[in-house]
Each structure stands twice: as C-alpha cells, then as structure tokens.
N, C-alpha and C positions, 0 to 999 in steps of 0.2 A: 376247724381251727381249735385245736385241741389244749386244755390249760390256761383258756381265755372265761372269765367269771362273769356270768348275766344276771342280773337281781330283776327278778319280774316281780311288779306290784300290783295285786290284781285279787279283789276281793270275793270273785264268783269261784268257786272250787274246781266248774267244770272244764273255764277259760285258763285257772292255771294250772291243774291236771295236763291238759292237751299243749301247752304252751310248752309248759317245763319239761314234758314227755319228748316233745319234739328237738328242742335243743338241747336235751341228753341225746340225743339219738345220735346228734349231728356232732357229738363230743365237747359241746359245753358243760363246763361246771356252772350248775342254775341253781339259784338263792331265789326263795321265795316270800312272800309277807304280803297280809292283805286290809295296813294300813299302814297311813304316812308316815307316821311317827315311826313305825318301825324301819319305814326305807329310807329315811332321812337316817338314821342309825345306823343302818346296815351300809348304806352309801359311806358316810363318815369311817367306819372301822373296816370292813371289808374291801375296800378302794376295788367297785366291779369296774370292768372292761366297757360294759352296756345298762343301760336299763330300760326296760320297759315298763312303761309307767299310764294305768290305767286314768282315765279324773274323775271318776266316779268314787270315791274313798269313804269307808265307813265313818272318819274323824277327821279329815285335814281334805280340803279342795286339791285337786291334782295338780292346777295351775301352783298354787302356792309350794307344793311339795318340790315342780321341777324348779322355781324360783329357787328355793333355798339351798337345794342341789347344786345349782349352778353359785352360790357365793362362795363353793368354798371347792369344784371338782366342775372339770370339762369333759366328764363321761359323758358320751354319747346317750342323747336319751330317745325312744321310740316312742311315742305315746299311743297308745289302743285305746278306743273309746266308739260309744255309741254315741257321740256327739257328731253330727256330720257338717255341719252347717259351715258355710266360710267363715262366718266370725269366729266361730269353736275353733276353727284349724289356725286361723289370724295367730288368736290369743296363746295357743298352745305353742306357735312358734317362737311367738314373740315372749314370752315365759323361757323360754330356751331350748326348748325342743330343737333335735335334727330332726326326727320325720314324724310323719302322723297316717296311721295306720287303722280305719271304720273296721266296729265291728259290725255284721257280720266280717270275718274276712277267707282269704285263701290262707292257708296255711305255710304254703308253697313260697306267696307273696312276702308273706310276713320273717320267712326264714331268708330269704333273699334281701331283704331290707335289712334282717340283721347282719348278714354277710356284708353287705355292699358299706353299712356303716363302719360296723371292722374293720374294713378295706381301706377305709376313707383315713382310715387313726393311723395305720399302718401304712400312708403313701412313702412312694419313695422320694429321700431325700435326696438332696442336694450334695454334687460329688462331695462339699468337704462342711459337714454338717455344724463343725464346730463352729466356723465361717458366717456371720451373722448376716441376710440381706439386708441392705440399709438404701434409703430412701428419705432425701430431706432429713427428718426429725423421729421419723419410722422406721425401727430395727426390729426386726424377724428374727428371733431364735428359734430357727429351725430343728434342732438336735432337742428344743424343750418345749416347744412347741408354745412360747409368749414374744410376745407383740407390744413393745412401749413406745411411746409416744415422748423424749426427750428425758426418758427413765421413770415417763408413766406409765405401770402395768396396765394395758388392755385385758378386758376380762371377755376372754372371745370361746364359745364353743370351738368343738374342731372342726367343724364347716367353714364356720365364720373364718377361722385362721389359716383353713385352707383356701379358701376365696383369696384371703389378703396376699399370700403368696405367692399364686397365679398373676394377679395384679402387679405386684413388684417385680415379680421375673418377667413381666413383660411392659413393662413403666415405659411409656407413649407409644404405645400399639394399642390399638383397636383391637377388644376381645368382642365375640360375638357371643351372644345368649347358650348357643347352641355349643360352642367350644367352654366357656365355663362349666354348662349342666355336665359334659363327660365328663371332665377331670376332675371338679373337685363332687359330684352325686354317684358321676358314675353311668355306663351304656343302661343299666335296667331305667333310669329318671326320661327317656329320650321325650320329649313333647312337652313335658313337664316345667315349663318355662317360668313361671310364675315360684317358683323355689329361688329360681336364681331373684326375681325384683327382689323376693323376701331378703334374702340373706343380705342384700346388699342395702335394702332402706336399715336394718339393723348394724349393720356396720358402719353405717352412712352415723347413725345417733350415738354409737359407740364412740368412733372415733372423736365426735363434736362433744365428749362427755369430759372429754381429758380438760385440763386446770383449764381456768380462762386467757392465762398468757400463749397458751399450746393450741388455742378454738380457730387463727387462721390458718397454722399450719394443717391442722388436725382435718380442718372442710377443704382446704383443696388438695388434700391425699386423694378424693375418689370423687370421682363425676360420671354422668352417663350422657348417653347421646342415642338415640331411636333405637336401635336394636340390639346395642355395644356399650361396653363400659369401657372406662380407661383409666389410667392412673397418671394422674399429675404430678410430679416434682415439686416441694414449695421452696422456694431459697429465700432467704431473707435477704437484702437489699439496704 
C-alpha cells in the first residue's frame, strides 16, 4: 500500500531498524521516534495512516501516549510490547489501541496486522457514502467516518466505528461473534473472539458517555445476547 505513512515509536534501535526496514520494503513511508513526546508531535503534524506504539517509553508511559493520541486522531494504533499479561493487553486496548502485538514477535505477523488494520480504515463504503445511516438518535457518517448521538460527536477508533456500522446495517438481526470478528478484524483474527467482547464493552461506555438527556437512548442502541449482539432501535414514546 504504497503512500500510506506509519509512525513507529519505539525506543530499542534494533526493533526500529527491523520494523522500519520491513515496512519500507512493503512500500510504506515510516516515520520513526523513540519517545512519546516526540510521537505525540509527529502524530499531531504528520497525520500518519498507522502507528505503532511501543509502552515502554524513555519519558512518557505508552498507555498515556495512545490516550492522548486518541483526543485529538482515530489513527489506527498497533501496540508492540514485552508486556504480555492480560491486564497489559486489557489496558492497552482500552487506552485505544486496535491491536496488540508481544514482543518476541513474527515479523510476517506483525506486517499482516498492519495490513489487515489499513484494510479495516479503507472498508468499503456504503453505495451512496454521502447518505448518513441513522438509527433512533445514531447517525453514522459514513464518508467521515463519525458517529453522534442527537449531534453528540462519538469519539470512536476505527474498529469501534466500524463495529457500529455492522450493527446499524443490520439493526434487529442477530450478528454472531464469528460474522463481526471477519468484517470489521478481518479472516487473519479467526478464533480470536474476545477482540470482538472488547470492542463492544467499550463502545457499550462510549455510547452511555453521551450528555445525560441522550444515557437512555445512547444504552439501548447495543445489547448482547450468549454468542451475538444486536442492535436496538430506541424511539421515544
């Protein structure tokens, strides 16, 4: 995907030697720095396509660097770290990460996660994009990729907004674990089911974040049920 800009943050020389080496190869333009402050910078003025974002940081926690990322850009972010633990992976999502990526890793994997995230930025739209989905109090601009809530902006990754989507274009249908993971992760996530609870307990607080007049419409936009989610209609009455 050529012309598409990755900002890797990543303070060991050797991980961004081989990181940057590999998505030049693959025909990314790769931006490099290996502290937060600087990618918090380079995010802001460069507007990358991706980032990968270590949490181990010479000056700034990694958790707090994709926080701050995420107040002001819906760049896809990968997180790389020797942190393996499930709390580590929790926290890193719930910061705003889309994936999370152990070092040791594959190289191979790691490039296919960036792929598969590009992918995800770039779904295909909706025949007439301009055309807003709408939902009770929930309008999807599709073509700009934000989400309000009775003309509150949602502040949604592009997972999260890709989730909301599927859900609307299929508003009181039964989606199943397994038909979310392909479309909005993608065939390389397959088993990988626990991405999908994620995404959706944060969407789930997302949408109950909106003003307090918009908190009933906002909680019964999304519910779940054993192995499927669905999406509600709320009509006021």
């Amino acid at each position: 995907m050529p012309n598409q800009r990755i900002l890797v943050v990543e303070d060991e020389d050797t991980y961004t030697y081989v990181v940057a080496a590999n998505l030049r190869a693959r025909g990314y333009d790769v931006l490099t720095t290996g502290t937060g402050r600087e990618a918090i910078h380079l995010a802001t003025v460069e507007d990358p396509d991706l980032v990968v974002l270590d949490l181990r940081l010479p000056d700034l926690d990694g958790f707090d660097v994709c926080r701050t990322i995420r107040r002001f850009s819906n760049v896809p972010i990968i997180m790389l770290t020797a942190l393996i633990e499930p709390p580590d992976r929790v926290s890193g999502l719930e910061a705003g990460a889309d994936d999370y990526v152990p070092k040791p890793f594959n190289m191979e994997e790691l490039l296919a996660r960036v792929d598969a995230a590009l992918r995800r930025v770039e779904y295909d739209r909706q025949p007439d994009p301009s055309t807003p989905l709408q939902v009770g109090e929930l309008t999807l601009d599709v073509a700009h990729q934000q989400a309000t809530v009775d003309g509150y902006l949602l502040r949604l990754t592009p997972v999260e907004f890709k989730l909301l989507v599927e859900l609307v274009r299929h508003v009181d249908r039964v989606l199943l674990h397994e038909y979310l993971l392909a479309r909005v992760w993608g065939d390389e996530y397959t088993g990988e089911l626990h991405l999908v609870h994620q995404a959706v307990s944060r969407l789930r607080r997302k949408l109950a974040a909106a003003p307090a007049h918009l908190l009933l419409a906002a909680l019964a936009l999304l519910d779940a049920w054993a192995l499927a989610f669905y999406l509600l209609p709320y009509y006021y009455g």
